[in-house]
C-alpha positions as CSV (number, residue, x, y, z in Angstrom):
1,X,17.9,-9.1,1.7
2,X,16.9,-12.7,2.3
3,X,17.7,-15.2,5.2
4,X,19.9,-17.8,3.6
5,X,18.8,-20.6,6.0
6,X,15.0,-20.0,5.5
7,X,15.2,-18.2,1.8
8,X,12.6,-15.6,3.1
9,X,12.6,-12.0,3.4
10,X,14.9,-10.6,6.8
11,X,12.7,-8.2,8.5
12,X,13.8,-4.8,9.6
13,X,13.1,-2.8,11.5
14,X,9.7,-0.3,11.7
15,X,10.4,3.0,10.4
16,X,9.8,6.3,12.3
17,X,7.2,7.3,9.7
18,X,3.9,6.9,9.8
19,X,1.7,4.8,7.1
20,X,0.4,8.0,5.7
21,X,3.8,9.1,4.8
22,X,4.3,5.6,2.9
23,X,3.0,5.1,-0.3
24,X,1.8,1.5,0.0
25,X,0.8,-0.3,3.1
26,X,-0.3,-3.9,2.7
27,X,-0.6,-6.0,6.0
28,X,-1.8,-9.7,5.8
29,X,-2.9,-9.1,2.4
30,X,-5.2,-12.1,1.3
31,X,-6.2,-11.8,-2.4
32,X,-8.8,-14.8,-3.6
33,X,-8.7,-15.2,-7.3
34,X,-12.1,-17.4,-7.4
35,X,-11.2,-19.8,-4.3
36,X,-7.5,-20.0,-4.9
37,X,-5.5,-17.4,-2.4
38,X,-3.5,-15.6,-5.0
39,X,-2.0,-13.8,-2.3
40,X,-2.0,-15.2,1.4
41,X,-1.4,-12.5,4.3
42,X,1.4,-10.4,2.0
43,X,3.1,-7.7,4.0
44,X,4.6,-4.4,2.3
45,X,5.8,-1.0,3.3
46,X,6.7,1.1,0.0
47,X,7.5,4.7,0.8
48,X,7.6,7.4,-2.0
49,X,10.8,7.9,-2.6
50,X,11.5,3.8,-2.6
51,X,12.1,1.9,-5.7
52,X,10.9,-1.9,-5.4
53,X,11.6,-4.9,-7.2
54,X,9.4,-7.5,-7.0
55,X,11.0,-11.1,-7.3
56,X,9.8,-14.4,-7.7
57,X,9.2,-17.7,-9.3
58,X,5.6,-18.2,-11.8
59,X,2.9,-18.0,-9.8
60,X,4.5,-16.4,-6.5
61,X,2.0,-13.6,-6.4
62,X,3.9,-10.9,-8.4
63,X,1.1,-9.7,-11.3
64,X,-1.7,-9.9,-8.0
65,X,0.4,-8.0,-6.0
66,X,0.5,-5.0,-8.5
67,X,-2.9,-5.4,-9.4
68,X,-3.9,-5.0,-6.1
69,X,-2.1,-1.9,-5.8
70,X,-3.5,-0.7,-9.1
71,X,-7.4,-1.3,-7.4
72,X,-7.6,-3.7,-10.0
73,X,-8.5,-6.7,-7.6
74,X,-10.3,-6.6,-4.1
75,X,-8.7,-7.6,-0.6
76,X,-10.6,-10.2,0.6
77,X,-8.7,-9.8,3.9
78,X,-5.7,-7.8,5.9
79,X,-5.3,-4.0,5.2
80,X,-4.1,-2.7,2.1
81,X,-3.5,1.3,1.7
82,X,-2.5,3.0,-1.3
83,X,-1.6,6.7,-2.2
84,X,-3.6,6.9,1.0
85,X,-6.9,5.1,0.1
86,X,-8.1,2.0,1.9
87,X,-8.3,-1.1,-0.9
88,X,-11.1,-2.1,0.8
89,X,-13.2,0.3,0.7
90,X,-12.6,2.8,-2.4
91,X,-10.3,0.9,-4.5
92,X,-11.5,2.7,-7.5
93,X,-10.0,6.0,-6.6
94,X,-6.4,4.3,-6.4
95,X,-7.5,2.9,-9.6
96,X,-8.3,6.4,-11.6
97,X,-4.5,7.4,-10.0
98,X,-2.2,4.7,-10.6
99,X,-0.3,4.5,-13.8
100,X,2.0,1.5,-14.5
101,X,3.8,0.3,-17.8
102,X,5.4,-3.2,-18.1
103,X,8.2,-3.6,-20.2
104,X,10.0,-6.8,-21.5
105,X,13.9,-6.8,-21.7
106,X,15.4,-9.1,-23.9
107,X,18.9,-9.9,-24.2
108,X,20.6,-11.4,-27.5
109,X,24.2,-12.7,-27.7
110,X,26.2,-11.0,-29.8
Protein backbone atom coordinates (compact mmCIF):
# COMPACT_ATOMS: atom_id res chain seq x y z
CA UNK A 1 0.00 0.00 0.00
CA UNK A 2 1.59 3.38 -0.83
CA UNK A 3 0.76 6.96 0.51
CA UNK A 4 -0.55 8.80 -2.51
CA UNK A 5 0.69 12.18 -1.30
CA UNK A 6 4.26 11.12 -0.62
CA UNK A 7 4.38 7.80 -3.16
CA UNK A 8 6.17 5.90 -0.35
CA UNK A 9 5.43 2.81 1.45
CA UNK A 10 2.43 3.33 4.46
CA UNK A 11 3.75 1.69 7.49
CA UNK A 12 1.88 -0.72 9.65
CA UNK A 13 1.93 -1.63 12.28
CA UNK A 14 4.65 -4.16 14.36
CA UNK A 15 3.61 -7.55 14.36
CA UNK A 16 3.25 -9.67 17.60
CA UNK A 17 5.94 -12.01 16.26
CA UNK A 18 9.20 -11.91 16.98
CA UNK A 19 12.20 -11.57 14.24
CA UNK A 20 13.05 -15.11 14.70
CA UNK A 21 9.72 -16.14 13.57
CA UNK A 22 10.21 -13.87 10.27
CA UNK A 23 12.02 -14.96 7.59
CA UNK A 24 13.84 -11.76 6.62
CA UNK A 25 14.62 -8.92 8.80
CA UNK A 26 16.43 -6.02 7.21
CA UNK A 27 16.60 -2.68 9.27
CA UNK A 28 18.52 0.41 7.82
CA UNK A 29 20.08 -1.79 5.38
CA UNK A 30 23.07 0.20 3.63
CA UNK A 31 24.55 -1.87 0.77
CA UNK A 32 27.76 -0.05 -1.04
CA UNK A 33 28.37 -1.34 -4.40
CA UNK A 34 32.06 0.21 -4.70
CA UNK A 35 31.23 3.81 -3.19
CA UNK A 36 27.77 4.08 -4.63
CA UNK A 37 24.90 3.18 -1.84
CA UNK A 38 23.03 0.54 -3.81
CA UNK A 39 20.81 0.40 -1.01
CA UNK A 40 20.55 3.22 1.65
CA UNK A 41 18.93 2.28 5.22
CA UNK A 42 16.21 -0.40 3.44
CA UNK A 43 13.74 -1.68 5.96
CA UNK A 44 11.87 -5.27 5.48
CA UNK A 45 9.97 -7.70 7.56
CA UNK A 46 9.22 -10.93 5.33
CA UNK A 47 7.58 -13.66 7.38
CA UNK A 48 7.43 -17.37 6.02
CA UNK A 49 4.30 -17.73 5.01
CA UNK A 50 4.39 -14.02 3.11
CA UNK A 51 4.73 -13.63 -0.57
CA UNK A 52 6.52 -10.26 -1.66
CA UNK A 53 6.68 -8.37 -4.65
CA UNK A 54 9.36 -6.22 -5.02
CA UNK A 55 8.52 -2.93 -7.20
CA UNK A 56 10.36 -0.35 -8.66
CA UNK A 57 11.80 1.81 -11.39
CA UNK A 58 15.79 0.74 -12.87
CA UNK A 59 18.06 1.18 -10.47
CA UNK A 60 15.65 1.38 -7.26
CA UNK A 61 17.53 -1.29 -5.43
CA UNK A 62 15.53 -4.40 -6.44
CA UNK A 63 18.44 -7.01 -7.87
CA UNK A 64 20.70 -5.63 -4.42
CA UNK A 65 17.95 -6.21 -2.37
CA UNK A 66 17.72 -10.03 -3.33
CA UNK A 67 21.23 -10.35 -3.49
CA UNK A 68 21.55 -9.31 -0.20
CA UNK A 69 19.17 -11.78 0.93
CA UNK A 70 20.86 -14.48 -1.06
CA UNK A 71 24.47 -13.55 1.04
CA UNK A 72 25.53 -12.67 -2.24
CA UNK A 73 26.62 -8.98 -1.19
CA UNK A 74 27.80 -7.67 2.36
CA UNK A 75 25.84 -5.02 4.58
CA UNK A 76 27.99 -2.38 5.03
CA UNK A 77 25.53 -1.07 7.61
CA UNK A 78 21.91 -1.67 9.58
CA UNK A 79 20.90 -5.31 10.50
CA UNK A 80 20.02 -7.75 8.00
CA UNK A 81 18.77 -11.37 9.24
CA UNK A 82 17.92 -14.16 7.03
CA UNK A 83 16.52 -17.79 7.63
CA UNK A 84 17.89 -16.66 10.99
CA UNK A 85 21.59 -15.76 10.21
CA UNK A 86 23.04 -12.39 10.74
CA UNK A 87 24.28 -10.93 7.03
CA UNK A 88 26.89 -9.48 8.72
CA UNK A 89 28.54 -11.89 10.11
CA UNK A 90 27.94 -15.48 8.37
CA UNK A 91 26.44 -14.46 5.14
CA UNK A 92 27.72 -17.53 3.57
CA UNK A 93 25.46 -19.91 5.37
CA UNK A 94 22.32 -18.01 3.99
CA UNK A 95 24.08 -18.32 0.88
CA UNK A 96 24.52 -22.36 0.77
CA UNK A 97 20.43 -22.18 1.79
CA UNK A 98 18.82 -19.85 -0.43
CA UNK A 99 17.53 -20.85 -3.76
CA UNK A 100 15.98 -18.32 -6.20
CA UNK A 101 14.96 -18.61 -10.01
CA UNK A 102 14.10 -15.44 -12.05
CA UNK A 103 11.81 -15.69 -14.76
CA UNK A 104 10.89 -13.26 -17.64
CA UNK A 105 7.20 -12.99 -18.71
CA UNK A 106 6.54 -11.74 -21.92
CA UNK A 107 3.29 -10.88 -23.37
CA UNK A 108 2.48 -10.85 -27.23
CA UNK A 109 -0.74 -9.45 -28.81
CA UNK A 110 -2.68 -11.71 -30.35
Amino acid sequence: MTDPETARPTSYPESSRSHRDRTVVLRGVVVLLGRFPALAGMDLDISADEIVLLAGSNGAGKTTALRLCAGLVPVAEGEARVLGVDLRTDRRAVHRRWASSATTAVCTPT
